[in-house]
N, C-alpha and C positions, 0 to 999 in steps of 0.2 A: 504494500500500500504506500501510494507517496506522501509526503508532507503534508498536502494539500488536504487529501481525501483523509486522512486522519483526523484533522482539524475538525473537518466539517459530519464525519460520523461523530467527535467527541462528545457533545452537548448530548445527543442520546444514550451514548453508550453509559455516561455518569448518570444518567436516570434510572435505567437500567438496572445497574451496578447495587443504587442506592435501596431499588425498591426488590430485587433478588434478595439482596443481604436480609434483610426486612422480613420478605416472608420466610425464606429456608428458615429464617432463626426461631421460627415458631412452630413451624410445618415439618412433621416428621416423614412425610413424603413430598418429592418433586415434585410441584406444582405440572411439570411436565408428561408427567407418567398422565395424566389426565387430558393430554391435547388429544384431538379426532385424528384417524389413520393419517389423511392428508397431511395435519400440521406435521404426524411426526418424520413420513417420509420427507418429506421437506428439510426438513431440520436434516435428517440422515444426507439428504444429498447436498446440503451445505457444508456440513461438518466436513466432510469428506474433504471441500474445494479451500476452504478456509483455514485460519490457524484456531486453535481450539480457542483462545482470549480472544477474537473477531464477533463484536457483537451482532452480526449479521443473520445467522442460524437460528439463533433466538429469536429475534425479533421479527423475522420472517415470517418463523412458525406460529409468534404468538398473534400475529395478523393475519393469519389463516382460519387458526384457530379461535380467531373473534368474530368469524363470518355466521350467520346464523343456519343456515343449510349446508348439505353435506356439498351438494352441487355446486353453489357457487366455493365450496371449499376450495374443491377439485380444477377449477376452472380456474381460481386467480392462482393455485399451486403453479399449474400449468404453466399459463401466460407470464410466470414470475420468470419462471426454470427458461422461461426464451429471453427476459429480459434479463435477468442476470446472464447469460450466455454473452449476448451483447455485449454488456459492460464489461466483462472480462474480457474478451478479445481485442476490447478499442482501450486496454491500459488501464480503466477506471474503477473504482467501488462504487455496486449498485447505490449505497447509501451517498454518495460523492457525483452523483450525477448531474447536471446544469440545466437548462434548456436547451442550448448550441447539438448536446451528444442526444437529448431526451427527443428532438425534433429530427434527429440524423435518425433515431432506432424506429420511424414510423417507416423512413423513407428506407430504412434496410427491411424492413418487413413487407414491402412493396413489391420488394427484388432479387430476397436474398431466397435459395433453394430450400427447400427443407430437408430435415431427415426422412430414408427409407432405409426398410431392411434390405443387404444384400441378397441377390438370391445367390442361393448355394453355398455362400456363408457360411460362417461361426456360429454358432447362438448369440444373439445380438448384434452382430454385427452391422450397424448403420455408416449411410453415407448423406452427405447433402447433392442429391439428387433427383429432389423431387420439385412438383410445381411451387411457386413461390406461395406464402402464406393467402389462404384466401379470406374477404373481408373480415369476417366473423370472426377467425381468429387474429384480424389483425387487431382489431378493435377490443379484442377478450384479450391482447396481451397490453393495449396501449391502456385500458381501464384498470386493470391487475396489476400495473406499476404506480398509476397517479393514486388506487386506491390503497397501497405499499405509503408512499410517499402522506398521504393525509394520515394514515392510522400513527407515523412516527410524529405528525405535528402536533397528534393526540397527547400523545406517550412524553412529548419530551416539553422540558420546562421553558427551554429559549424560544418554543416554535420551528419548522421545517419548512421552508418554501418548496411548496409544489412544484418540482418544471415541469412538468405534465398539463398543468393547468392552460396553456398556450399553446399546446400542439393539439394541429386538428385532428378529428378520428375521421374515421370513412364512415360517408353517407350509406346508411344499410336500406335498400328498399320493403318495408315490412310486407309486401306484397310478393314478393319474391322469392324464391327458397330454390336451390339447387338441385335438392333432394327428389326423384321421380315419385312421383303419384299413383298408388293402385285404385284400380275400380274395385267394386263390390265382386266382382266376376271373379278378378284375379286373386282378391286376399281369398276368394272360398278357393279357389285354383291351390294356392298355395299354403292355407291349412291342411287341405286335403294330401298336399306334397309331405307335410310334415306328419300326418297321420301315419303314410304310408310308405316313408320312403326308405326308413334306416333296417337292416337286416336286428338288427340289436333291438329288441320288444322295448326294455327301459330309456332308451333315445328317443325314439319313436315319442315313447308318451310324454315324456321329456318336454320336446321340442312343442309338440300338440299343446300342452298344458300352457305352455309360457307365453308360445302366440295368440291362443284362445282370448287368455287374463289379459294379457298386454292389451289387446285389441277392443274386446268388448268393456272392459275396468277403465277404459281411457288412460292408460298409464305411461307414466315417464321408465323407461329400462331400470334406470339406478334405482328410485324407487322401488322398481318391481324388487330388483337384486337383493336390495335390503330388506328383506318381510323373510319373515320365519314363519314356522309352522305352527307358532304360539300365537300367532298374528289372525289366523283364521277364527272365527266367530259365528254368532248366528246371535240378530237381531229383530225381534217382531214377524216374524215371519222371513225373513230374510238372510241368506250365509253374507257372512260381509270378510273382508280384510281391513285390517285395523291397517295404515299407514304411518310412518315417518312425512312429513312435507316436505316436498325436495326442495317448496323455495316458502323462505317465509316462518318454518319452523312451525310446532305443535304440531297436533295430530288429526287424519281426516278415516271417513269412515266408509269405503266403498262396497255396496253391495254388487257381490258374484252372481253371471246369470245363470241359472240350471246346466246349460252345456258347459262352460266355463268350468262351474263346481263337481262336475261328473268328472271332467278328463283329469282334473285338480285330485280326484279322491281313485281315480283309475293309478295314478302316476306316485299318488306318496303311499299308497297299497299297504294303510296301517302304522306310516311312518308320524308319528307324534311331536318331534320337536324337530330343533337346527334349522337352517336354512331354507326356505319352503322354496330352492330351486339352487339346489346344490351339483356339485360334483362326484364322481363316482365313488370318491373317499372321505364325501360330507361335508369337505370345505365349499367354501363359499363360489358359486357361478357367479364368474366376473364377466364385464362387458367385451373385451376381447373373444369372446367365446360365444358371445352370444350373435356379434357381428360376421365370424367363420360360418353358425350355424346357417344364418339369415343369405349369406352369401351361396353358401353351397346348395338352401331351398332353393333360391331366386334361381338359379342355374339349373337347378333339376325340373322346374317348375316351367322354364321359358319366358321367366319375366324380369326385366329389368334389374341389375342388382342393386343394393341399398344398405345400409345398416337400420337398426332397433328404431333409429331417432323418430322415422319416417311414420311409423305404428299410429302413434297420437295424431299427426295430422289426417291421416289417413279414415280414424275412426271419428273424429268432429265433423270435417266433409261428408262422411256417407250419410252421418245422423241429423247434421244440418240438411240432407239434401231429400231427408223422409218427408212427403206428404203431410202427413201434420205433424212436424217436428216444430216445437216450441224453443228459440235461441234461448230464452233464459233459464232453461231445464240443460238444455246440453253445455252451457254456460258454467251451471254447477257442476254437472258430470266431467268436464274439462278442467275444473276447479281453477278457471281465471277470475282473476279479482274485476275485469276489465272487457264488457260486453265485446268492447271494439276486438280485443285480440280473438274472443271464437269468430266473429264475423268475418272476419281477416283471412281465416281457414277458406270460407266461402270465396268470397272474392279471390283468392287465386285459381279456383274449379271455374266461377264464372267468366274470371280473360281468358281461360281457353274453349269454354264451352260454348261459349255468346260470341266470339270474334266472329266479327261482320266480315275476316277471310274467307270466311267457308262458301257466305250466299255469293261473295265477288266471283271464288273461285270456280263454283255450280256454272254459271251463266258464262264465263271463259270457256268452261268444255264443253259445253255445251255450242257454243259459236266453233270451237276447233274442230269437233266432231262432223260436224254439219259443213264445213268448209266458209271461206267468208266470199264468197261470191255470191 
């Protein structure tokens, strides 16, 4: 670290310092033993890059670890792990950053390749080879620093100037989304793939079970990920799953529909606790796993491929698109706090389904077919 960037992490680090010494001296365990998975990986992959007295690892994680959802945990982890990248390679400490280098890491996010796995590779083995960052994440890495940047202005007694607070983010179209769309035709197409396609009985019901609940539950993946099998319920009539909120924190209460709850009790065949969508050795099914599974259906299926994400927009569309479907019932079932964002779902089905393309296009072949003489 140079002179400079010392100077300018010091005012936080002696806050730090002041209010560690504080609690450890009372606290017969580390405050840290108590960060969420995310803070701690964090912290692990700082440690690693840093010298152990660098109050960076710390304080990293404990702004992770103050986010109220697991999701956005995972996301400013994420977007942190590219900005500190950054910083290390241009000489600097993430905490020592200015606006001049904070307004360079929008426009290296613009341009710069990303990581992929090699094929044929190591285990692990990545390269910067890939498409340059796209909006979303450019934006999830430029908010996941300026919001680094505000939590130390919190934390520390002189104040922290923001250089984030100056740099523009990218304009996101919320009408827009990259992700391909299934019809009502294809997701049955492609349940019916995953009912039937794995030779192994317990994949099969697996897969069945997770895109069922995914689907019809309106669910986010991670959330789904995290729900055990202590999680399932029955209320009034009704099987529900108890949830975690992926955004926003507390808890919500989604009722299962009978097919849902069948392939749900075909699939845990008596099983009572752990994970309510686990691995073959009961640990936890992570998201990587779930986007191979979604990847190898969509292939076997003949439909576009996609990851988990797609699920949720997919089932607000079909439900907003029911005959008498009511926005402010599928509104709850989508648990947006904000009518506009399920409408939003709609309106991307309507630019392509309503484009005045199609009648322009009719009456062009209709004139070519017939000849223009």
């Amino acid at each position: 670290m140079t002179t400079s960037d010392a100077s300018a992490v010091s005012s936080t680090a002696r806050v730090l310092e002041r209010s560690s010494r504080a609690t450890l001296a009372t606290d017969r365990r580390d405050p840290r033993d108590l960060w969420p998975e995310h803070a701690r990986k964090l912290y692990d992959h700082l440690v690693a890059l840093y010298d152990t007295d660098d109050v960076l690892p710390t304080l990293a994680a404990s702004w992770v670890a103050h986010q109220r959802s697991a999701n956005t945990q995972r996301a400013y982890a994420r977007g942190f792990k590219v900005f500190e990248e950054f910083a290390r390679e241009h000489g600097a400490h993430p905490m020592a950053v200015k606006f001049p280098l904070a307004d360079t890491f929008r426009s290296y996010l613009e341009t710069t390749p990303t990581w992929v796995r090699v094929k044929g590779g190591r285990r692990g083995e990545m390269v910067r080879a890939g498409k340059p960052y796209a909006e979303a994440s450019r934006a999830n890495a430029l908010s996941a620093a300026s919001s680094f940047f505000s939590y130390l202005d919190k934390v520390s007694d002189e104040g922290v100037k923001n250089p984030f607070d100056a740099v523009q983010r990218p304009v996101l179209d919320p009408d827009y989304s990259p992700t391909p769309g299934y019809t009502e035709q294809e997701w049955a197409k492609l349940l019916v793939t995953a009912r039937d396609h794995h030779r192994v009985a317990a994949y099969r019901k697996r897969a069945y079970a997770l895109l069922l609940t995914l689907y019809t539950c309106c669910l986010r993946i991670d959330s789904l990920l995290n729900a055990r099998v202590e999680d399932l319920g029955y209320d009034r009539g009704h099987r529900v799953l108890h949830l975690e909120k992926v955004k926003g924190g507390g808890r919500r209460k989604k009722p299962i529909p009978p097919v849902a709850w069948d392939a749900l009790q075909d699939y845990l065949d008596g099983r009572t606790e752990g994970w309510l969508f686990c691995t073959a050795s009961g640990g936890q099914l992570d998201e990587p796993a779930v986007w191979r599974l979604l990847q190898a259906l969509a292939k076997r299926a003949g439909l576009p491929l996609r990851g988990p994400h797609g699920t949720k927009v997919d089932a607000i569309t079909h439900a907003l698109a029911k005959k008498d479907a009511r926005p402010d019932k599928v509104q709850r079932w989508a648990d947006h706090k904000d009518s506009r964002t399920t409408q939003r779902y709609n309106q991307r089905k309507e630019l392509l389904d309503d484009s005045p393309g199609y009648s322009l296009a009719a009456d062009v072949a209709g004139v070519l077919a017939h000849g223009t003489g």
